[in-house]
C-alpha positions as CSV (number, residue, x, y, z in Angstrom):
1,X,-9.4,40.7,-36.3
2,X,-8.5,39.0,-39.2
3,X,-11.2,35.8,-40.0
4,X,-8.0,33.3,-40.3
5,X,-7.2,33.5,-37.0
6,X,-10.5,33.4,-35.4
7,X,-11.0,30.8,-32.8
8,X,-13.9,28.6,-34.4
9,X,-11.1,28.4,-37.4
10,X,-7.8,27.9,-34.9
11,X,-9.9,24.7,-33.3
12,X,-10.9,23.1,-36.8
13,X,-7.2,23.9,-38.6
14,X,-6.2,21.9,-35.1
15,X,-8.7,19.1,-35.5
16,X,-7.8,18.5,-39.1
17,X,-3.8,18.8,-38.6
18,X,-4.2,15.9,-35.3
19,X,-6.2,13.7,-37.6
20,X,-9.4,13.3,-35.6
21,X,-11.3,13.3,-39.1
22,X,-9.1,11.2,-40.7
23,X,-8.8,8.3,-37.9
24,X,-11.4,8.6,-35.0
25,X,-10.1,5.5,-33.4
26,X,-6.2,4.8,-33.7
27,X,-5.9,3.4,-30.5
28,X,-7.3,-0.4,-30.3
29,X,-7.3,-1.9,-27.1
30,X,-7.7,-5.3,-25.9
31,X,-8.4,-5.8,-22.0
32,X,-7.1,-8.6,-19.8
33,X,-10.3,-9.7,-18.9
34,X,-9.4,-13.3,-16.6
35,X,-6.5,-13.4,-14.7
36,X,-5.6,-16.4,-12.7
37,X,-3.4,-19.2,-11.2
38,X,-3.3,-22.8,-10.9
39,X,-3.6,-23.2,-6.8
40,X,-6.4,-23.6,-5.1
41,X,-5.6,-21.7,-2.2
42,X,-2.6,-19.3,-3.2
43,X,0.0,-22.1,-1.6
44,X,1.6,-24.7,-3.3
45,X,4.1,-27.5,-2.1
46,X,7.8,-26.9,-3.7
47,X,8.2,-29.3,-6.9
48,X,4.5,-28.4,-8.1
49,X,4.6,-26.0,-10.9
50,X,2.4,-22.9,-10.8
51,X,0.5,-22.9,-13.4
52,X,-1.2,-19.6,-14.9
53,X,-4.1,-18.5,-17.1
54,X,-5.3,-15.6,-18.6
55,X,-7.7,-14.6,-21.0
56,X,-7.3,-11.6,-23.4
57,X,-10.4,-10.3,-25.5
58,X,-10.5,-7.6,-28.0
59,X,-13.6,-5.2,-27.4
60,X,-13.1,-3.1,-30.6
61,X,-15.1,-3.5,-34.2
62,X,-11.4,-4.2,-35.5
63,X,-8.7,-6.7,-35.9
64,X,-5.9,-5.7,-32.9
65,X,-2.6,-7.3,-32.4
66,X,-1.4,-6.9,-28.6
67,X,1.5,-8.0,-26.8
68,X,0.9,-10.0,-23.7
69,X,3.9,-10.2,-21.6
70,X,4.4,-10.8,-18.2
71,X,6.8,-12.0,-15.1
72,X,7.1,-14.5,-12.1
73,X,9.0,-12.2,-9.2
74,X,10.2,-12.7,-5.6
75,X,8.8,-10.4,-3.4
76,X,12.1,-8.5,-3.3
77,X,11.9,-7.8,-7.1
78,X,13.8,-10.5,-8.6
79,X,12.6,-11.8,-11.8
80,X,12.7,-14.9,-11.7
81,X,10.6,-16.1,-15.3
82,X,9.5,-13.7,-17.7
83,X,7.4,-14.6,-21.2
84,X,5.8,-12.5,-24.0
85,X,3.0,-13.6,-26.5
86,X,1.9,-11.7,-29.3
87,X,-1.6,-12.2,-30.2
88,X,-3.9,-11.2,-33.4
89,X,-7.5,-10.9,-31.9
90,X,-10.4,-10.2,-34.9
91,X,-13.2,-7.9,-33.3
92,X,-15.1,-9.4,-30.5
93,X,-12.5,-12.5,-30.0
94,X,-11.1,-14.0,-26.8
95,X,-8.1,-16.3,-26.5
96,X,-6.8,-18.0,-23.5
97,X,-3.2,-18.3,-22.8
98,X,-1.2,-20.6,-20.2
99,X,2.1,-21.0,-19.1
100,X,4.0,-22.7,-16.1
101,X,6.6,-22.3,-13.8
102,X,8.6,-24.6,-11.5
103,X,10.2,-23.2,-8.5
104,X,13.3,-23.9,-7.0
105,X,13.0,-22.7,-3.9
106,X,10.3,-22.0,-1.2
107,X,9.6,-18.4,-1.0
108,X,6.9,-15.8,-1.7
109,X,6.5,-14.8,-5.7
110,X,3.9,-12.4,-7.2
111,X,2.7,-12.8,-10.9
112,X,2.6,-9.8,-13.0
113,X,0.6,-9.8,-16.0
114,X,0.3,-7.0,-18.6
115,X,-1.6,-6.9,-22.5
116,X,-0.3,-3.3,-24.4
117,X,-1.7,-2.7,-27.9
118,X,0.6,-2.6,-31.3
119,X,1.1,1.5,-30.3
120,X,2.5,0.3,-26.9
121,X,-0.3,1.7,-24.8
122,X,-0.9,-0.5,-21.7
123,X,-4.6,-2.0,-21.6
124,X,-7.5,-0.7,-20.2
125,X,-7.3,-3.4,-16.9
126,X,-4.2,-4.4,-17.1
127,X,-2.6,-2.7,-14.2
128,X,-5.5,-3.6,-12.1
129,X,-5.5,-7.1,-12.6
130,X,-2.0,-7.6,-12.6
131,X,-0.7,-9.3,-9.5
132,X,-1.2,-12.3,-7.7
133,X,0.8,-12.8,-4.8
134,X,1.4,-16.8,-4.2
135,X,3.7,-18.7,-1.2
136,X,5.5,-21.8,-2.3
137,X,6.4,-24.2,0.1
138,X,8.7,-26.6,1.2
139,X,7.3,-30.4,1.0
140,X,6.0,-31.7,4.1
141,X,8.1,-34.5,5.4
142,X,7.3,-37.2,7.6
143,X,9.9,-38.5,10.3
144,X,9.9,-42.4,10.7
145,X,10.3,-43.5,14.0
146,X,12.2,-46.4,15.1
């Protein structure tokens, strides 16, 4: 058999052609590393807005950019707020993000949060730490009596 298609040669021709010598690490990640929302119990009275906080941290050597988007959803899939950050994170940084939302109606909503790299490729923990189902109430209302 010719040398040029032996099979140490075939696997470094391979090797060389995907660029694993030219760029060991393409793929940056950042991980969604706190996940959480503003009530204490997971109810809330109808009026209060919910109030969420997450942290994303880059755990590369390397300056990342990630996307960090996310939605507030009734139970039946309805979207019913969405946002998207983009964040720059230098090697070994954290940065906290908030938003709110004010419901108008009482119901059950999860929270879906997601952080994908500049490539696209969802987060190491993302999917894992991604929902948070919540109940929103209606007020409580006292009745006088006469």
């Amino acid at each position: 058999m010719n040398w040029f298609w032996s099979y140490p040669y075939l696997l470094l021709l391979s090797a060389v052609l995907s660029g694993a010598f030219i760029n060991p690490s393409p793929t940056a990640d950042a991980l969604l590393t706190r996940f959480e929302y503003g009530l204490s119990n997971g109810t809330s009275a109808l009026g209060e807005p919910l109030r969420i906080a997450y942290s994303v941290e880059n755990t590369t050597s390397q300056t990342i950019k990630a996307t960090v988007a996310g939605s507030v959803s009734s139970l039946e899939g309805e979207v019913k707020h969405s946002f998207q950050k983009y964040v720059e994170l230098k090697a070994g940084q954290h940065q906290i993000l908030q938003f709110s939302y004010q419901p108008s109606q009482a119901n059950f909503y999860n929270v879906f949060v997601q952080v994908r790299n500049a490539t696209g490729r969802l987060a190491a923990n993302s999917a894992k730490m991604a929902y948070a189902p919540f109940e929103i109430k209606t007020p409580l209302t006292r009745k006088k009596r006469f």
